[in-house]
N, CA, C and O of each residue as an XYZ file, in Angstrom:
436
protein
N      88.679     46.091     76.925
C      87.522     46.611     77.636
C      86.637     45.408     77.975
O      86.344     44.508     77.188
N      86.261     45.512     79.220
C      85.627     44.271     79.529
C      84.167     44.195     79.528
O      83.756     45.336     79.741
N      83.494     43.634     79.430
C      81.801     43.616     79.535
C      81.276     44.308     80.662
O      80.062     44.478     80.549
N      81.834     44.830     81.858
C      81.887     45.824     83.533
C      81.842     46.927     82.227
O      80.798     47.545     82.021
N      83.011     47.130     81.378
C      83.107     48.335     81.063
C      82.473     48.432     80.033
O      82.268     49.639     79.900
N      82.148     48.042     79.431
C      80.687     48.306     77.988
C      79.441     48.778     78.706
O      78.758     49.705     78.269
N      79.144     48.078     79.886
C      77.937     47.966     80.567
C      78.363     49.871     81.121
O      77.763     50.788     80.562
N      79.122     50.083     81.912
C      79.295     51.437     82.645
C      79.239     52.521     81.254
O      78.551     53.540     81.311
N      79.855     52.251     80.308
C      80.307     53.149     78.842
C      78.267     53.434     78.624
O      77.861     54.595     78.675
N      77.492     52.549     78.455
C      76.239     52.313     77.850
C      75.766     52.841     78.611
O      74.974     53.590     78.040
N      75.659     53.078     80.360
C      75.037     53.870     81.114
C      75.784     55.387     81.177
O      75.233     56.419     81.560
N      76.857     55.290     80.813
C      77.446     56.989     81.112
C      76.811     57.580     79.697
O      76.278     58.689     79.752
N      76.855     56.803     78.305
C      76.072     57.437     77.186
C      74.786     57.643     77.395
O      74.396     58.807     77.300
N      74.079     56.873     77.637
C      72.481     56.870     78.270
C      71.908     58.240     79.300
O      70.892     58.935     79.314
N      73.031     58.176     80.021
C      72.778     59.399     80.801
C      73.044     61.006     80.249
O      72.413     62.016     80.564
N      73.908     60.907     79.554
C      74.510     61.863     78.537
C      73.384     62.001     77.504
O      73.300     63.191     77.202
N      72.441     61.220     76.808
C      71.560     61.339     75.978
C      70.451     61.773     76.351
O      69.516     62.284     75.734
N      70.694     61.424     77.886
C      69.173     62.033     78.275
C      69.194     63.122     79.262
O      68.289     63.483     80.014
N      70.288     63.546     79.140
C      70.727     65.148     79.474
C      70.625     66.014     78.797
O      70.339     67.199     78.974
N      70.885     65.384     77.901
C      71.487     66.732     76.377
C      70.629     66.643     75.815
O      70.454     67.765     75.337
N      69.500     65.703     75.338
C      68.786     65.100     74.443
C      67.261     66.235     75.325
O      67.165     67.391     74.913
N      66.540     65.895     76.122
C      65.822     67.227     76.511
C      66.168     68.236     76.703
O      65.333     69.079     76.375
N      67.752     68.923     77.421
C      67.916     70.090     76.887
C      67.878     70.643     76.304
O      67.658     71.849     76.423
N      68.156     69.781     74.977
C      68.061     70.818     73.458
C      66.611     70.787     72.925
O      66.103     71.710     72.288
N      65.949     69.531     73.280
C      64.579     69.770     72.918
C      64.080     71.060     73.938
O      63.127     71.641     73.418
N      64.273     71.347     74.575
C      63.509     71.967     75.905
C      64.280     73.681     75.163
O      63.632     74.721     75.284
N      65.489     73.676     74.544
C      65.660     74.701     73.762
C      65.640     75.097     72.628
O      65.613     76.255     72.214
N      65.650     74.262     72.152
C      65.311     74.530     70.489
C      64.543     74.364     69.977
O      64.135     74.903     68.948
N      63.805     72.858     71.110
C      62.136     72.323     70.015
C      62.482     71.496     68.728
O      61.750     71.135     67.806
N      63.790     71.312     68.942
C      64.295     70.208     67.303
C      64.484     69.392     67.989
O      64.436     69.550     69.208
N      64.788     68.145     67.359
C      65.676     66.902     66.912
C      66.454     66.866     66.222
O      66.153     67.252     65.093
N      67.891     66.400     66.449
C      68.788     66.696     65.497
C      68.881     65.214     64.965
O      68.838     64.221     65.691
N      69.054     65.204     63.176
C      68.785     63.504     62.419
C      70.085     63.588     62.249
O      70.715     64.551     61.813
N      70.650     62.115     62.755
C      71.543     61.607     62.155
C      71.915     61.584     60.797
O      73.037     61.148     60.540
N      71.097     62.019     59.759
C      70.932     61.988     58.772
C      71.684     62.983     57.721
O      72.159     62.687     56.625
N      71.653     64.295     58.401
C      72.195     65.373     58.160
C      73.415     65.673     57.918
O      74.310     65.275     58.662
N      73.757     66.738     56.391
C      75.041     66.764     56.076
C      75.821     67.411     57.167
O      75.228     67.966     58.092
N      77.395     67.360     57.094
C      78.243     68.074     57.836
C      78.560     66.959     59.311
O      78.142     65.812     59.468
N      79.395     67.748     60.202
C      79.940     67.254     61.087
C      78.838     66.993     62.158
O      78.622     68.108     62.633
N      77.850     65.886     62.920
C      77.606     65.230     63.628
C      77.571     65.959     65.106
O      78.640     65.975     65.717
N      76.393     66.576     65.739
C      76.604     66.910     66.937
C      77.461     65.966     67.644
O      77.694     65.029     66.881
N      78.001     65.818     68.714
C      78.459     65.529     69.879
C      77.006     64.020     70.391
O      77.121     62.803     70.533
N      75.602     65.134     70.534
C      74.386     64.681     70.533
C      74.436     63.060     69.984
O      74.487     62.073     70.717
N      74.414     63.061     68.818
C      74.160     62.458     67.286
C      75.315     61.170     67.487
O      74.892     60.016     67.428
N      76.756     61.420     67.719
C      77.526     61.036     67.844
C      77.397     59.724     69.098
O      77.915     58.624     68.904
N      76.612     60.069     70.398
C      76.599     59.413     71.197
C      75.745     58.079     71.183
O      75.982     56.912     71.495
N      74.467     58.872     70.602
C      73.257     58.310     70.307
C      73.466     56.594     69.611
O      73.181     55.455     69.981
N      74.266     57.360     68.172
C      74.952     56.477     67.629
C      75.879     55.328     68.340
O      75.742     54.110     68.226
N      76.737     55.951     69.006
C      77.731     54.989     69.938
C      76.905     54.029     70.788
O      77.210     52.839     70.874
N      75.494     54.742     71.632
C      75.018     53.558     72.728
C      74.157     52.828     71.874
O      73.765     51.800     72.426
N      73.534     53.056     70.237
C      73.237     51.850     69.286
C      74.136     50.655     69.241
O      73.785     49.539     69.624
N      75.312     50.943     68.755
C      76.654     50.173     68.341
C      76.353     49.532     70.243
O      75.782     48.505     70.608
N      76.749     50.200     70.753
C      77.212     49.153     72.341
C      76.148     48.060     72.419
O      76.387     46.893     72.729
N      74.827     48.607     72.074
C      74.044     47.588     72.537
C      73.714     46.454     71.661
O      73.033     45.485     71.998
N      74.327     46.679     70.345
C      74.302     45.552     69.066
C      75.270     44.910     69.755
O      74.915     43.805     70.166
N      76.374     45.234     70.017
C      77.541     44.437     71.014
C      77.140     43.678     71.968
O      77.401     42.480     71.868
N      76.657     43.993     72.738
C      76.149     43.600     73.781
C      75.027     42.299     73.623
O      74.781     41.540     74.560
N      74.427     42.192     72.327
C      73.439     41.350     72.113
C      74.008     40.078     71.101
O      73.474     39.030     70.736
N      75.044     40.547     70.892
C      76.148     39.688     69.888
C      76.237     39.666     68.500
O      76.916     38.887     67.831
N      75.358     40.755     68.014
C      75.132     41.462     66.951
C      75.672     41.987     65.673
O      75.246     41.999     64.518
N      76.822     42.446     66.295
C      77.632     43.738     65.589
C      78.522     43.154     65.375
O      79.163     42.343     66.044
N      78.695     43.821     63.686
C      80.022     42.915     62.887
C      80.853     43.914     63.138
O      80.700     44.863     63.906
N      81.934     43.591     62.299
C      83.494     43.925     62.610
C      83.503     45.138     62.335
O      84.228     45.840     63.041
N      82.351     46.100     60.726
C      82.335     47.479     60.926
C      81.642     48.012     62.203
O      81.855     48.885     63.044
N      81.129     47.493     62.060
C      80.727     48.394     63.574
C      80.960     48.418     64.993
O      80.362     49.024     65.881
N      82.242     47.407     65.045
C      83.300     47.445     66.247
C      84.605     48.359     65.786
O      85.316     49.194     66.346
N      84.551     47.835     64.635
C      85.419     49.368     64.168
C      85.045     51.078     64.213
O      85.817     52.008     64.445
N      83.281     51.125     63.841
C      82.855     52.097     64.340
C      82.660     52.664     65.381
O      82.303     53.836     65.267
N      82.783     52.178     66.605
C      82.618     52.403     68.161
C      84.199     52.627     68.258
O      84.380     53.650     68.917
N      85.504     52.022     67.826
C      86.766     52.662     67.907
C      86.655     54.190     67.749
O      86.865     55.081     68.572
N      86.145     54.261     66.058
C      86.181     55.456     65.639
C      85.231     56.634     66.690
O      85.848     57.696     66.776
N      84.512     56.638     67.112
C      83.264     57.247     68.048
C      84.496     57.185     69.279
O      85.279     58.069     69.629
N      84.393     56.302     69.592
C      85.659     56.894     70.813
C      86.939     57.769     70.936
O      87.531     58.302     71.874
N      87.123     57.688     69.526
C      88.518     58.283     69.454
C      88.010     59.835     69.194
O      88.590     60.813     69.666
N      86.764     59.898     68.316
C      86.085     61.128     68.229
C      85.998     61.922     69.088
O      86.574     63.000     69.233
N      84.890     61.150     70.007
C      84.687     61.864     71.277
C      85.555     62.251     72.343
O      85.300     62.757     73.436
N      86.819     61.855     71.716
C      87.776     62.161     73.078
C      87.749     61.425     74.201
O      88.101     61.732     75.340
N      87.195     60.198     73.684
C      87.333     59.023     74.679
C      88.399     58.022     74.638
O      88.217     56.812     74.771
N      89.365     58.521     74.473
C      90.758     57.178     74.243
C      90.405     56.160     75.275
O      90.812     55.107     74.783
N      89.864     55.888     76.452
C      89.955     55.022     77.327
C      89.211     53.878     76.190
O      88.101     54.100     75.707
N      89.869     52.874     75.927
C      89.095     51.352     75.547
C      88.913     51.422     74.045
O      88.365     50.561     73.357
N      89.532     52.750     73.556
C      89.071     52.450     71.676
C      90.211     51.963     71.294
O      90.271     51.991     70.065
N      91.522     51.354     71.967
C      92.342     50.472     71.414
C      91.853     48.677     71.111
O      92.140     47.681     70.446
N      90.909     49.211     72.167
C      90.203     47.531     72.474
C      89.430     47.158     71.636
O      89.212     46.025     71.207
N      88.821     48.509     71.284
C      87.604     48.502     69.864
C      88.110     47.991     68.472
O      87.785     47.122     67.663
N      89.238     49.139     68.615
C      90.218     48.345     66.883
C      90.894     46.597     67.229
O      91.273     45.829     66.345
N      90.895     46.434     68.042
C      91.610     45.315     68.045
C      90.693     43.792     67.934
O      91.028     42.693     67.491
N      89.461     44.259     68.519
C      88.062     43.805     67.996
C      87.677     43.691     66.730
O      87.622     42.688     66.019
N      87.386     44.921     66.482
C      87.410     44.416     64.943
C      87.999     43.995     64.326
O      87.351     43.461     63.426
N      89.028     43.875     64.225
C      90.496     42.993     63.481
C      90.632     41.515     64.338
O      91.616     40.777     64.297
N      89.913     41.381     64.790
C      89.850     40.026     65.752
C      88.420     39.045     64.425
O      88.343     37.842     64.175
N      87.414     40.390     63.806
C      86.226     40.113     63.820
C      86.196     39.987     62.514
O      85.127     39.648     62.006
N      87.551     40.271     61.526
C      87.932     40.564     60.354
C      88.165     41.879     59.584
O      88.661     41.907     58.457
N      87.677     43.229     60.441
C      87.489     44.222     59.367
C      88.851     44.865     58.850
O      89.746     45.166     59.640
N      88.945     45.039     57.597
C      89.683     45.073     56.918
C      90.998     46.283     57.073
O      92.218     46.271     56.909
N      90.036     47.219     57.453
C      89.910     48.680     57.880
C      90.875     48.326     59.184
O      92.089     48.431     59.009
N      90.586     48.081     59.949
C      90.917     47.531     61.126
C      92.629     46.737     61.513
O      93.602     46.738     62.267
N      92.012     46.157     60.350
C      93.559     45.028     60.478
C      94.550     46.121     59.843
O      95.652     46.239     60.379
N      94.166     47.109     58.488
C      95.238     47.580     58.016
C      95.984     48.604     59.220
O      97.164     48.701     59.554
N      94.636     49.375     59.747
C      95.308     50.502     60.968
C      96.001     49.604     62.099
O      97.052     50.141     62.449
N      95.839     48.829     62.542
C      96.967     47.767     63.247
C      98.068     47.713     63.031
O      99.035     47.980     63.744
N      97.973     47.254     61.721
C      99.294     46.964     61.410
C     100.268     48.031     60.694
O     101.468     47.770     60.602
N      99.712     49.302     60.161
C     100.349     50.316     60.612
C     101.062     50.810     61.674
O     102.023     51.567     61.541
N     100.647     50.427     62.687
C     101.628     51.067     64.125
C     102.062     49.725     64.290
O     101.577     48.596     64.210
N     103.360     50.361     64.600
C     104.152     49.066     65.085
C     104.357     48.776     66.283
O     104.713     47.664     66.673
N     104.117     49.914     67.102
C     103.955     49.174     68.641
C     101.893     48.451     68.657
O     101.260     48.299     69.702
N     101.541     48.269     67.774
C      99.989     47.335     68.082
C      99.070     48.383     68.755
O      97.923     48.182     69.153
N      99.690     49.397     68.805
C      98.435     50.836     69.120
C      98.052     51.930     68.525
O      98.906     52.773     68.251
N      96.631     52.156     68.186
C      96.152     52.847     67.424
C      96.427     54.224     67.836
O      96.007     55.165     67.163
C-alpha cells in the first residue's frame, strides 16, 4: 500500500466518521467509548483505524500498531492492503506479525 493509498484509506475513514459519527449522535444522543466491553461498533473500529493511519503517517507507529491496522482491515472487511499491513509490521519487528507470516506459506495472510 502506498502513501496515495494511506492518504485515500484516511479520507474514505474520515468521511465514514463523520457520517456515522453525527448520525448516531443526531439519534441516540450518545457517544460510543472505545472503552467498552464486548465487540466494538463498526463506529469505534474506524475511529480507531484513522488514529493508527495518522501515527503512520507522522512516522510514529510501532510495529503493534501496524499490526493493528492489518487486524482493523481484515475486520472491517477491508482485505484491500492488510497484506501490506502484516508485512509492515514484520518489516518493523512485531513478533505477532512475523509468526502469522510465516505460517502461510505462500507469504499471505
Amino acid at each position: 500500500m502506498s502513501d496515495k493509498d494511506v492518504e485515500a484509506l484516511l479520507r474514505e475513514t474520515g468521511a465514514y466518521l463523520k457520517a456515522h459519527s453525527e448520525e448516531a449522535i443526531r439519534e441516540l444522543g450518545v457517544i460510543v467509548s472505545p472503552g467498552l466491553v464486548g465487540v466494538p461498533s463498526r463506529l469505534v473500529l474506524v475511529a480507531e483505524l484513522k488514529g493508527l493511519l495518522g501515527r503512520y503517517q507522522n512516522g510514529v507507529a510501532s510495529g503493534a500498531e501496524l499490526r493493528r491496522i492489518a487486524e482493523l482491515l481484515e475486520f472491517l472487511h477491508e482485505g484491500r492492503g492488510a497484506q501490506a499491513w502484516w508485512q509492515r509490521a514484520a518489516r518493523a519487528g512485531d513478533a505477532l506479525a512475523i509468526m502469522m507470516l510465516d505460517e502461510d506459506p505462500k507469504g499471505e495472510k
